[in-house]
MARKELO-849259 format. One line per 3 residues: number of its first residue (from 1); their letters; for each residue z negated, x, y of N, C-alpha, C, CB. Coordinates in pm, whole numbers, plus 50000, padded with zeros to 5 digits. Atoms other than C-alpha are relative to their C-alpha. Glycine has a CB too. Layout:
BEGIN
NUM> a> Z X Y Z X Y Z X Y Z X Y ~ ... $
//
This chain:
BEGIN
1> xxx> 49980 50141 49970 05728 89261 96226 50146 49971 50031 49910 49958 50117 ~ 49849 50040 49945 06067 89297 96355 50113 50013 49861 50053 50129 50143 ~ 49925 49966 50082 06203 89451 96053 49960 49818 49894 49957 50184 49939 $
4> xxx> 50075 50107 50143 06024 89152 95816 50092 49862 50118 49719 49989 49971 ~ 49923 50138 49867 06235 88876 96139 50110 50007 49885 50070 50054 50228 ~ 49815 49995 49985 06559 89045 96067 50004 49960 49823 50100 50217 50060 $
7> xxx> 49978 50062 50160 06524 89016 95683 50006 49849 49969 49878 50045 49910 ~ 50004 50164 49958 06419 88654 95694 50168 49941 50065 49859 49980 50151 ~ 49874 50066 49939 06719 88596 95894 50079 50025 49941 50044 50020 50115 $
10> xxx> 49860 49926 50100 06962 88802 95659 49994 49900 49885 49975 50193 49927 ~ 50044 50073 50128 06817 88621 95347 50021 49844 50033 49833 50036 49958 ~ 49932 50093 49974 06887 88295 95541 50144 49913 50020 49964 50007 50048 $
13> xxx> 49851 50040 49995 07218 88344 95622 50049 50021 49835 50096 50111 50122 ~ 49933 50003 50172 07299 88460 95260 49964 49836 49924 49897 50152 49879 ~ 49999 50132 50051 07137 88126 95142 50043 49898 50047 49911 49967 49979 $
16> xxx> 49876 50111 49938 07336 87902 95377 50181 50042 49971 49978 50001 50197 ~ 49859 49996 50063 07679 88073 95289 50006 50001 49876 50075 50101 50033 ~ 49988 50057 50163 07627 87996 94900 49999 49876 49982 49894 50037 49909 $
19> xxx> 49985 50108 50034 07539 87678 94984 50128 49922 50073 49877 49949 50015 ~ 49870 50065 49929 07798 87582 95217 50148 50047 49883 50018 50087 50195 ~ 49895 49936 50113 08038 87814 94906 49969 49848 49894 49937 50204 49912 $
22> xxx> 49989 50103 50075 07896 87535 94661 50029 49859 50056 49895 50003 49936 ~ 50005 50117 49995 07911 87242 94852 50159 49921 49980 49927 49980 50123 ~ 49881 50005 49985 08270 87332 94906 50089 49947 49854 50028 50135 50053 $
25> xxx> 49967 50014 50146 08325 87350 94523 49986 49893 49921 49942 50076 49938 ~ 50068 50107 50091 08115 87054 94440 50088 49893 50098 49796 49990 49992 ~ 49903 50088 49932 08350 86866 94691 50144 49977 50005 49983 50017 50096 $
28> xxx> 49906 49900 50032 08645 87009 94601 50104 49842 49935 49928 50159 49869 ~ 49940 50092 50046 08758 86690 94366 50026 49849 50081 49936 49994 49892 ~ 49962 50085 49942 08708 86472 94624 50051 49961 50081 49967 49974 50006 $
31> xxx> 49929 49985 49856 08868 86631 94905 50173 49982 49989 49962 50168 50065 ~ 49880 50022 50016 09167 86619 94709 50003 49882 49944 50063 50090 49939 ~ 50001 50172 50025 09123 86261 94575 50069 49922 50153 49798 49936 49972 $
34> xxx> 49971 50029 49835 09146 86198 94958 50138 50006 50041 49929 50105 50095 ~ 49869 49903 49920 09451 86450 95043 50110 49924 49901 49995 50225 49980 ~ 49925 50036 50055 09613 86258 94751 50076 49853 50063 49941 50006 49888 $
37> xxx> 50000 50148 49936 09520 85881 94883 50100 50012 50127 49831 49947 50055 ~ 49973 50013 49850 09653 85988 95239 50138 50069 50010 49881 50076 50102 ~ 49862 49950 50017 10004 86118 95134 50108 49917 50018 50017 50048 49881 $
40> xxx> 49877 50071 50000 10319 85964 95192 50120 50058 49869 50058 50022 50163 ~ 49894 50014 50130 10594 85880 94883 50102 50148 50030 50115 49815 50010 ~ 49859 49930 49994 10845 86152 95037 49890 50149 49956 50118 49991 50195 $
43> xxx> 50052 49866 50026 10561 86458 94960 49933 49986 49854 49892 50051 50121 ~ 50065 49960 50128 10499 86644 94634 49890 50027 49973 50036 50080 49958 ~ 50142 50006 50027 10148 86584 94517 49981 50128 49898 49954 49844 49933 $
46> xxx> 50021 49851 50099 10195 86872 94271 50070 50117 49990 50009 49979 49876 ~ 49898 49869 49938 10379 87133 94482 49891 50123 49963 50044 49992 50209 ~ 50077 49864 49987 10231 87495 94440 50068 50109 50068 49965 50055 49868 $
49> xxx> 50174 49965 49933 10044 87659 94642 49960 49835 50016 49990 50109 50205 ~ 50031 50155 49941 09907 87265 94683 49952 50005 50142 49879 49917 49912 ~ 50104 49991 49862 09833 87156 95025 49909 49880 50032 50089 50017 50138 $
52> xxx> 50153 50073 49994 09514 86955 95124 50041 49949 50123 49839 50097 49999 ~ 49954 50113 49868 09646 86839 95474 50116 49936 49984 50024 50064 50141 ~ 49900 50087 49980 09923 86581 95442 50035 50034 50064 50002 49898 50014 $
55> xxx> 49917 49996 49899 10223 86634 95633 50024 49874 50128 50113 50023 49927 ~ 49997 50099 49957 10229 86267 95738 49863 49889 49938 50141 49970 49978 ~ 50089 50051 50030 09899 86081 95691 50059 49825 50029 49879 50071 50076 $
58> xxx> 49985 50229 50011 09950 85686 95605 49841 49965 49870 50266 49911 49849 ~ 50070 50070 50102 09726 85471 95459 50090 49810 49940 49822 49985 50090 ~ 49928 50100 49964 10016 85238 95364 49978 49962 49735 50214 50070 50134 $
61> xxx> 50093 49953 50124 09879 85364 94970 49866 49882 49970 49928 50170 50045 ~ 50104 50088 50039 09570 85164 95045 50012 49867 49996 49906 50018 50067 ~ 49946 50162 50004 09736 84826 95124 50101 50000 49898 50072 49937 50149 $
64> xxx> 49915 50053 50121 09994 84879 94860 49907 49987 49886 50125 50100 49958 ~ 50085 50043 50120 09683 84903 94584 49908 49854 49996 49901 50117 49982 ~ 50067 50095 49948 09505 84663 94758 50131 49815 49963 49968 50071 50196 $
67> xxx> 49902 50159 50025 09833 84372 94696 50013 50037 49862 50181 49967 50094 ~ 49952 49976 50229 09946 84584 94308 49914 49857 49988 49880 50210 49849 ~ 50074 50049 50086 09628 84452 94159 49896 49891 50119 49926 50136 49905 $
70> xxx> 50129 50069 49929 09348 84203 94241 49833 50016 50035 49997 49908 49942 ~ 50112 49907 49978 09133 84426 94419 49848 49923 50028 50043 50094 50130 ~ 50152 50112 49951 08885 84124 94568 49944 49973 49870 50036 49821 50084 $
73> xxx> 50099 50029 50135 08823 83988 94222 49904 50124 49950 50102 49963 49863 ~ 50079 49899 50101 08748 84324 94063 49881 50038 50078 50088 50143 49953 ~ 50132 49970 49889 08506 84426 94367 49889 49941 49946 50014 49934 50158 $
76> xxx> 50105 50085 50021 08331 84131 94350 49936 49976 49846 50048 49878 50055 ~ 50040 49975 50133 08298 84149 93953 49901 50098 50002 50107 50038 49914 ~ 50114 49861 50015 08142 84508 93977 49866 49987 50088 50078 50157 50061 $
79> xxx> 50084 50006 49912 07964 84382 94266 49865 49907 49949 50075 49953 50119 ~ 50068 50128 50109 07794 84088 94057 49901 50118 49879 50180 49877 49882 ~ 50013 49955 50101 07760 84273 93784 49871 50143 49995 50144 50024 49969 $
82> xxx> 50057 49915 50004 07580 84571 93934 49859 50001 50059 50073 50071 50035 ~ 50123 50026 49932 07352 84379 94165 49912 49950 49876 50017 49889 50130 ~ 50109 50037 50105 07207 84215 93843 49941 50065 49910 50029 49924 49935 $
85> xxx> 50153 49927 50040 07150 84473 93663 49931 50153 50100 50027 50064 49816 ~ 50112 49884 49881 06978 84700 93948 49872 49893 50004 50083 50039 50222 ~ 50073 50104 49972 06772 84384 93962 49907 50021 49855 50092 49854 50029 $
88> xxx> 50091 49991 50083 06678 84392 93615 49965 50161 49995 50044 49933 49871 ~ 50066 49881 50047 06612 84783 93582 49884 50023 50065 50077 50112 50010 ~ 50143 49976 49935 06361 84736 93866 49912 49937 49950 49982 49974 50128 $
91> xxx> 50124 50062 50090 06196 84516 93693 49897 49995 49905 50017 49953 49967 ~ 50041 49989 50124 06208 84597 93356 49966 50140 49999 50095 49955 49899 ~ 50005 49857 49992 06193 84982 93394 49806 50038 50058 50149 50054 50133 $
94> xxx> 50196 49987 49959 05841 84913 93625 49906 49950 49926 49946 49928 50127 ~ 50126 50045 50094 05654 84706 93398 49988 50048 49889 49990 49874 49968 ~ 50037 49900 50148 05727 84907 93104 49940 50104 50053 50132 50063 49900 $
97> xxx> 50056 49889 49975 05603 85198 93274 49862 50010 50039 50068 50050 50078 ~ 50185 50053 49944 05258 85033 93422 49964 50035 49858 49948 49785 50058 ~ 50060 49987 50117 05083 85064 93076 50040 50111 49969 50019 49910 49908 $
100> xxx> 49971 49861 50060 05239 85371 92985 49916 50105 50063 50150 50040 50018 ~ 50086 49904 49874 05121 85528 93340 49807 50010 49989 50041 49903 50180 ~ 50134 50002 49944 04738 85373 93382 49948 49901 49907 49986 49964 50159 $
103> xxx> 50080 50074 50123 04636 85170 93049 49980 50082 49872 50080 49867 49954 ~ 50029 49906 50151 04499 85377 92775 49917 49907 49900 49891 50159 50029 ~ 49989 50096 50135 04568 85220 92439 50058 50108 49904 50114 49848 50015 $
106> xxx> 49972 49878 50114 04612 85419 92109 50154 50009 49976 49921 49966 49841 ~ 49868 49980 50016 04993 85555 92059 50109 49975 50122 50027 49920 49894 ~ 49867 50002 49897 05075 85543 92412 50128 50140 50035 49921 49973 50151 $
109> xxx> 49885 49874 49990 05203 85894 92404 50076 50012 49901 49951 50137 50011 ~ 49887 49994 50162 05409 85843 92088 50070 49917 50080 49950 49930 49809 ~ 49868 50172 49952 05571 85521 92281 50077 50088 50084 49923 49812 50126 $
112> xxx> 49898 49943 49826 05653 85727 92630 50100 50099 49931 49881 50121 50163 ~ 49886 49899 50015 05805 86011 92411 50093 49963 49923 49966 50122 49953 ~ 49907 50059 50086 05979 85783 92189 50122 49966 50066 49947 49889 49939 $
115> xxx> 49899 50050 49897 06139 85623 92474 50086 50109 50086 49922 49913 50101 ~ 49950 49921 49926 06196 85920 92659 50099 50100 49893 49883 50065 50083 ~ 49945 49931 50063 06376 86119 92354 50139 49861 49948 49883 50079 49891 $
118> xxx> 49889 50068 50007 06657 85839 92356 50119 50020 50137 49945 49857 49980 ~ 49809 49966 49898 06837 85992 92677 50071 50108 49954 49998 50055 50189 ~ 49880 49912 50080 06950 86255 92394 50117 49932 49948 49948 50070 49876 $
121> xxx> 49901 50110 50097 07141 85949 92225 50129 50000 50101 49922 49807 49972 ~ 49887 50038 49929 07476 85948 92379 50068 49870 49922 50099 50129 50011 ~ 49985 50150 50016 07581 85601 92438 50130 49969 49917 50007 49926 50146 $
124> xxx> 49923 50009 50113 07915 85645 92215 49915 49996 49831 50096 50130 50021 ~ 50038 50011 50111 07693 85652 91918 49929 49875 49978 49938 50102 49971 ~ 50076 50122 49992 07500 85329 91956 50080 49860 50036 49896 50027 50104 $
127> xxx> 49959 50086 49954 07786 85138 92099 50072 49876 49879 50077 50065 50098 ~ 49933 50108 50095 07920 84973 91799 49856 49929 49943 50112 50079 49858 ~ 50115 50112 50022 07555 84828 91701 49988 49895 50103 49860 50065 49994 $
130> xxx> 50039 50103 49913 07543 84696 92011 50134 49917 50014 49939 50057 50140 ~ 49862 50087 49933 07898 84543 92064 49967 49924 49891 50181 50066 50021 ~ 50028 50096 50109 07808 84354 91674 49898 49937 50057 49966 50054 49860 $
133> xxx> 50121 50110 49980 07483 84217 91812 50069 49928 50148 49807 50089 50027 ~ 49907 50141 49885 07677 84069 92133 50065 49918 49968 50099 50024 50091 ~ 49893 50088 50020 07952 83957 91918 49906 49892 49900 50149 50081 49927 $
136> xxx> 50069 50103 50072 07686 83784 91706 49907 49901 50074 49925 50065 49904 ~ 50093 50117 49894 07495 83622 92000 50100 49945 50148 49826 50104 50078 ~ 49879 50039 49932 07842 83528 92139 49999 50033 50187 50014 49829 49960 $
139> xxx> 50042 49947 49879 07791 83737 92463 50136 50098 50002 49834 50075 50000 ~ 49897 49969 49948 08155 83877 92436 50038 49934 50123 50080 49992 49917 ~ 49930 50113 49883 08347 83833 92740 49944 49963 50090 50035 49880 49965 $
142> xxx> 50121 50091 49859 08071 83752 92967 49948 50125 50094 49806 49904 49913 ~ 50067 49898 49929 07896 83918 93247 49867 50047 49940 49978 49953 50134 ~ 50072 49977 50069 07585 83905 93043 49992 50132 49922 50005 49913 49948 $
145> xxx> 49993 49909 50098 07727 84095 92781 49981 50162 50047 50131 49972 49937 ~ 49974 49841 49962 07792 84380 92990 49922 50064 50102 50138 50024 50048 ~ 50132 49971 49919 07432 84358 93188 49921 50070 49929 49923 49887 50044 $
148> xxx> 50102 50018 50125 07215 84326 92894 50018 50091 49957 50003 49902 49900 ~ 50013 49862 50052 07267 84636 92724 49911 50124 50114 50171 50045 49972 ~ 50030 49915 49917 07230 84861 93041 49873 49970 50114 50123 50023 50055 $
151> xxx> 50044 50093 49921 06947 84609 93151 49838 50096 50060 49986 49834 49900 ~ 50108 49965 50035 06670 84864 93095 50015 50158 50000 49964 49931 49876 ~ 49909 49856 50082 06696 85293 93075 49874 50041 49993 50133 50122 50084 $
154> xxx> 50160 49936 50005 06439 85542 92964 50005 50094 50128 49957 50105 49839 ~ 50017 49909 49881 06516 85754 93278 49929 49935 50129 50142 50050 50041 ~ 50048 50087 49841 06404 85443 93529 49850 49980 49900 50123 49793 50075 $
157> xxx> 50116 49993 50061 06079 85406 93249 49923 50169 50058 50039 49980 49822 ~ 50086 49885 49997 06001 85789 93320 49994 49993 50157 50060 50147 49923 ~ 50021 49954 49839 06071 85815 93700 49845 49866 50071 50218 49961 50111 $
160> xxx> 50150 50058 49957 05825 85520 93747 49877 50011 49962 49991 49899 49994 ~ 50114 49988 49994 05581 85610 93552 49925 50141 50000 49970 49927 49916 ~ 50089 49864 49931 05553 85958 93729 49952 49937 50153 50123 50170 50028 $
163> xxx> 50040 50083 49884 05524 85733 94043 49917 49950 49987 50063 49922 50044 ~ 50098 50046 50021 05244 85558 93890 49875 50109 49954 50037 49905 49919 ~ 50106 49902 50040 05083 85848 93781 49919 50081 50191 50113 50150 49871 $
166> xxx> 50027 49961 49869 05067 85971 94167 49916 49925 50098 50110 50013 50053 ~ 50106 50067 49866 04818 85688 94310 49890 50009 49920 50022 49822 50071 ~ 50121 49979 50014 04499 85744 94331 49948 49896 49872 49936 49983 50140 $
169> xxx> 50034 50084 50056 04291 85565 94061 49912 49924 50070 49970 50036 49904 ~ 50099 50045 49902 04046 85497 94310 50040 49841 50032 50004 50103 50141 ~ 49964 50164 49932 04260 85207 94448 50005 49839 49871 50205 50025 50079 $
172> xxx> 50024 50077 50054 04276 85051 94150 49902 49928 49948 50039 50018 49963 ~ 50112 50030 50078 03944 85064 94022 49955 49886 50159 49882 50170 49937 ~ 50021 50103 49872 03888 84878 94405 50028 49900 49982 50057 50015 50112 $
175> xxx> 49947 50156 50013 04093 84629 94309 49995 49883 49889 50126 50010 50013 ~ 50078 50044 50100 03938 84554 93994 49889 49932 50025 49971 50088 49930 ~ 50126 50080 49987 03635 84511 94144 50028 49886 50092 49878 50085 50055 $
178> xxx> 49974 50099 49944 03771 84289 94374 50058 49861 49933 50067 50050 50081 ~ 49956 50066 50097 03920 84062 94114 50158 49976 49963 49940 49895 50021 ~ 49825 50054 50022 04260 84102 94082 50001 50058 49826 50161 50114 50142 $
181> xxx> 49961 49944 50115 04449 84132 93738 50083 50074 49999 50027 49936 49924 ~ 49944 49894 50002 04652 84353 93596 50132 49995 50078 50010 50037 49874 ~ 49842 50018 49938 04980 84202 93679 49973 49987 50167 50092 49834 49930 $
184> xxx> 50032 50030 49867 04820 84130 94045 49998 50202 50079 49811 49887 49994 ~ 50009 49829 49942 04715 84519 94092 50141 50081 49942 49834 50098 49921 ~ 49802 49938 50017 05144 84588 93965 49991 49962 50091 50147 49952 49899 $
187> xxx> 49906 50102 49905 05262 84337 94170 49990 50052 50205 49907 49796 49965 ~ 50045 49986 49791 05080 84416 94561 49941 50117 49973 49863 49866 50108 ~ 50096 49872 49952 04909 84737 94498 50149 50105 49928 49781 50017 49894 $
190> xxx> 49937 49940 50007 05150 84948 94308 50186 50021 50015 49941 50009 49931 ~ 49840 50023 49969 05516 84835 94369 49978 50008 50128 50085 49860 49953 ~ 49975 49952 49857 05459 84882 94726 50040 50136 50012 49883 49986 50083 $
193> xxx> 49999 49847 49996 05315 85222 94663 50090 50060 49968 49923 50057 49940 ~ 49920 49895 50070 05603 85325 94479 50143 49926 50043 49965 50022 49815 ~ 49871 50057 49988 05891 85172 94707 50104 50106 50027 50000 49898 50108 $
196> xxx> 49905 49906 50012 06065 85520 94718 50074 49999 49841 49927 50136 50037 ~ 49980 50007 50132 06058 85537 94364 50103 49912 49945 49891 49971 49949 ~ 49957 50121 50100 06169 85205 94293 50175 49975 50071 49865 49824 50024 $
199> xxx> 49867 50058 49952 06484 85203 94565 50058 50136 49924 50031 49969 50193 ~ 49938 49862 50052 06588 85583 94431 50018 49945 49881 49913 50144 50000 ~ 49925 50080 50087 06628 85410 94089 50044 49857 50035 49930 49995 49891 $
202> xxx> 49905 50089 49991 06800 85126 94204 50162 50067 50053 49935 49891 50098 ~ 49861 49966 49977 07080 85332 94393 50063 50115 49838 49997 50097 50182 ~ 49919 49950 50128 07113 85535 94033 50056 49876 49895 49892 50103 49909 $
205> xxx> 49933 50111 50106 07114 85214 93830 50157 49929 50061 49870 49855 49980 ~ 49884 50021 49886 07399 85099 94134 50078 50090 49913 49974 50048 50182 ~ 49891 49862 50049 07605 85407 94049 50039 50008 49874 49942 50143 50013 $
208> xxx> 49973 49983 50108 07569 85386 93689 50086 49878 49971 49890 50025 49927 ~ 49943 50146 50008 07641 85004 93664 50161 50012 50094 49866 49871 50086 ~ 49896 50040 49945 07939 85011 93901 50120 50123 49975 49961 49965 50148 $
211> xxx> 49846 49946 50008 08134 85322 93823 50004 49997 49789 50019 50222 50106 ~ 49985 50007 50126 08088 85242 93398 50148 49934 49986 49881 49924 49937 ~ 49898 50054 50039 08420 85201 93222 49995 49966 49848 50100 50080 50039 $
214> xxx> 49978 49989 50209 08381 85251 92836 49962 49846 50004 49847 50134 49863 ~ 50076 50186 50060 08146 84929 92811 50067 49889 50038 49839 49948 50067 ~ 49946 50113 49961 08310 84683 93038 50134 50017 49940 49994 49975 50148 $
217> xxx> 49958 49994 50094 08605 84785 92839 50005 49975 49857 50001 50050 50017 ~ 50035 50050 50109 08494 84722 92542 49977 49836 49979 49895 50072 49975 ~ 50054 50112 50007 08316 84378 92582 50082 49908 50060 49882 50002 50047 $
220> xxx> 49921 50156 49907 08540 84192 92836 50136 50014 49986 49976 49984 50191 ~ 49846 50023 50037 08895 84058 92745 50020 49951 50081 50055 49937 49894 ~ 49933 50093 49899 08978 83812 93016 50030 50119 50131 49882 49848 50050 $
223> xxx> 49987 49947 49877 09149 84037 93325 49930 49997 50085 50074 49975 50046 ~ 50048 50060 49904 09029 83817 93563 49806 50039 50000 50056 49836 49974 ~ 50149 49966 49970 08676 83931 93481 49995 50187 49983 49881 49904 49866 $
226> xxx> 50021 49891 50021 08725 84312 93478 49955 50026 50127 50096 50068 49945 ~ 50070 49910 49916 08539 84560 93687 50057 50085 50083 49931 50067 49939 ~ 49904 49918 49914 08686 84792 93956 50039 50127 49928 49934 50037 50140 $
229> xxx> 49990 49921 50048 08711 85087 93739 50056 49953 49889 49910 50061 50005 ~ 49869 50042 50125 08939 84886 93449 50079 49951 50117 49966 49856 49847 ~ 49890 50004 49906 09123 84753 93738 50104 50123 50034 49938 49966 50117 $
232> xxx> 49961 49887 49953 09201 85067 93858 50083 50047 49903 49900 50084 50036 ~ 49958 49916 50098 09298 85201 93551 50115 49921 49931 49883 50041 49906 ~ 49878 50041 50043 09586 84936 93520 50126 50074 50061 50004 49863 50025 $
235> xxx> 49930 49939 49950 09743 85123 93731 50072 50119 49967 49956 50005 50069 ~ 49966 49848 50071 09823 85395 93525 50156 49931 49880 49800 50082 49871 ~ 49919 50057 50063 10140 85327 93351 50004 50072 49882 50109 49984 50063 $
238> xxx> 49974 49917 50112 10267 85412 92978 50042 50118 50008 50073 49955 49929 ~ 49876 49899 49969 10556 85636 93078 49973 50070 50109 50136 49936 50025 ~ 50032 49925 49911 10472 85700 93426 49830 49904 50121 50177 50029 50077 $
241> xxx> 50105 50070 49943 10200 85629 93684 49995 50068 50146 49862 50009 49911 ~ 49967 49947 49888 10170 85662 94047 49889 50037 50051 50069 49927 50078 ~ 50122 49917 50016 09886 85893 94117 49952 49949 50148 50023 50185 49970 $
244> xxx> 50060 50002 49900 09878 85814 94510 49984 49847 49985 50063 50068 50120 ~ 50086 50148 50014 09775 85443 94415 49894 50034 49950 50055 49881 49911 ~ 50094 49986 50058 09563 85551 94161 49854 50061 50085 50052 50069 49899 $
247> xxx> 50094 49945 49887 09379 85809 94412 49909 49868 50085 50109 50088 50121 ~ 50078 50113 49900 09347 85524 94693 49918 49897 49956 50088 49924 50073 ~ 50130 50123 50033 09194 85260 94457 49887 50081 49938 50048 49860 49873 $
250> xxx> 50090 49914 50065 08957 85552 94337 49885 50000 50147 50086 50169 49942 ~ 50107 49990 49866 08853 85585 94712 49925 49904 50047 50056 50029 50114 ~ 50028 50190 50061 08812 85190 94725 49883 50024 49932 50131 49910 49869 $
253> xxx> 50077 50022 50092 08583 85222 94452 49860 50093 50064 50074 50040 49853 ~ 50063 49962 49925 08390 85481 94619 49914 49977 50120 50047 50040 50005 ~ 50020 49996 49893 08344 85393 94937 49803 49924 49976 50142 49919 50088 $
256> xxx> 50171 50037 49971 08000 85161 94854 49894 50066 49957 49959 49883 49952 ~ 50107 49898 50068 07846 85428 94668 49965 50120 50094 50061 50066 49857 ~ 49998 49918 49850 07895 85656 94960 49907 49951 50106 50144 49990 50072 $
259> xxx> 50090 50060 49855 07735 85421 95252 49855 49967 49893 50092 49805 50107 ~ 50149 50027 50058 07452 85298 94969 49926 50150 49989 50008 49919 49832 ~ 50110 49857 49952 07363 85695 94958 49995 50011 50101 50021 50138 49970 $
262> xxx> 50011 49946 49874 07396 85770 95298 49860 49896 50080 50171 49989 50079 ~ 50079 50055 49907 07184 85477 95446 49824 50020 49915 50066 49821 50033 ~ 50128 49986 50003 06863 85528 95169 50000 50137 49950 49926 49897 49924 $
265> xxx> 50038 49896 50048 06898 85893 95090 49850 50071 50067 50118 50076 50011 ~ 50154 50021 49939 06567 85925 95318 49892 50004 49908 49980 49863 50067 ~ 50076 50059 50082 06418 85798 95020 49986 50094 49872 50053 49866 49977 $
268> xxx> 49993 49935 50100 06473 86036 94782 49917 50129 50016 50131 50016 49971 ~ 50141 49895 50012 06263 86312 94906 49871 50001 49956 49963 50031 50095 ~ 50136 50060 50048 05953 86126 94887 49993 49998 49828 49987 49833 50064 $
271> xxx> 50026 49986 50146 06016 86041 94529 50045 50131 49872 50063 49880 49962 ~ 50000 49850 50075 06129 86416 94402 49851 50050 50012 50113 50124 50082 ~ 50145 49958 49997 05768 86480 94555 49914 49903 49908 49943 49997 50153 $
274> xxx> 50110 50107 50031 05589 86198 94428 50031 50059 49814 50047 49783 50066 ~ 49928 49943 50158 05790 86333 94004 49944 50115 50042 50192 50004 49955 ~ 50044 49874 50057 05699 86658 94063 49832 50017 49983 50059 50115 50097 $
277> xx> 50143 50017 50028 05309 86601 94151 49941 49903 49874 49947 49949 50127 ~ 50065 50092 50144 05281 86366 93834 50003 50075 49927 50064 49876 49932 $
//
């Protein structure tokens, strides 16, 4: 018994110093994103050996990016832009997946794997069909343009309808007999049930929608309507570019994706359990 303790405990510590070794690694780009932001003009950002503590910590970096460019507009662009479509993926992502999950109709498993064998498609190959059908339904240039594409994914179709696969049928067939319809037994019986589900894809659709550059690139010409991540990237000059701006409006850009994980990551356990039992 003592010998079978001490092992346990050995085998613990080995699996906490790998993970604390990876976390280090997997943090690694951002610790120096940071050590970059928090530098002052008189130190070499690309001295070797590099160092990770600033000699003189300013954040005089974050108010100079903050006047360069027009950091409020772009915020609030990405901010617009990302709340609407998190809005539509919950939407559209759950009701496509109800029927897929708990209505049996002929060729539903041809549909789910149809849908689901399009997150091989990398979105450079599809993007010029879609930028012609915007430019033909005059949706350049707009916030639209650059919702509507990303309005919908097959990854928020599959995660809900392993979430739907996880409630009992029991409750529904209850609520059948009770008289509700279909859209009534979505609406109050299963979008409750599956409010892990449904906020865990909203903070991915968040993340995806707000740090995208290719698309809002592509579609929007007017400055004044770009996104924080083309903002940012004015900053980069032809000839030269000043990396500790660039850093600080990188951290900027960060920062709401940071507090939006931190306050529902809670939420994400439940729905890794709720995907793996479907």
């Amino acid at each position: 018994m003592f010998f079978r303790n001490n092992r346990n405990i050995i085998k613990n510590i080995y699996l906490y110093f790998f993970l604390v070794i990876f976390s280090i690694v997997f943090s690694f780009p951002f610790l120096w994103l940071l050590s970059t932001a928090l530098k002052s003009n008189t130190e070499n950002i690309f001295e070797y050996p590099p160092k990770f503590i600033p000699e003189k910590i300013t954040l005089n970096n974050f108010i100079e990016v903050w006047n360069t460019i027009p950091m409020m507009t772009y915020f609030t662009n990405s901010l617009i832009i990302a709340f609407i479509s998190v809005i539509l993926n919950l939407v559209f992502s759950s009701m496509a997946a109800y029927p897929l999950a708990r209505i049996e109709f002929k060729g539903k498993n041809i549909i789910f794997y149809s849908i689901l064998s399009t997150m091989m498609i990398p979105f450079q190959v599809i993007m010029i069909p879609i930028f012609i059908i915007c430019m033909k339904l005059n949706l350049t240039n707009t916030y639209i343009g650059v919702i509507l594409p990303t309005s919908v994914s097959a990854f928020g179709i599959f995660l809900m309808r392993q979430a739907y696969l996880s409630i009992p049928k029991e409750l529904e067939e209850s609520a059948l007999i009770d008289g509700c319809s279909i859209f009534q037994i979505w609406y109050y019986l299963f979008i409750p049930l599956t409010k892990p589900s449904l906020i865990t894809l909203g903070v991915f659709s968040f993340v995806s929608s707000w740090s995208d550059f290719l698309w809002p690139l592509i579609i929007l010409k007017d400055i004044e309507k770009y996104t924080l991540p083309l903002g940012i990237s004015y900053l980069m000059g032809a000839f030269s570019s000043n990396w500790r701006l660039i850093a600080a409006g990188s951290i900027i850009s960060i920062i709401p994706i940071i507090i939006l994980f931190i306050v529902l990551q809670k939420f994400f356990i439940n729905t890794t359990e709720g995907a793996i039992k479907g």
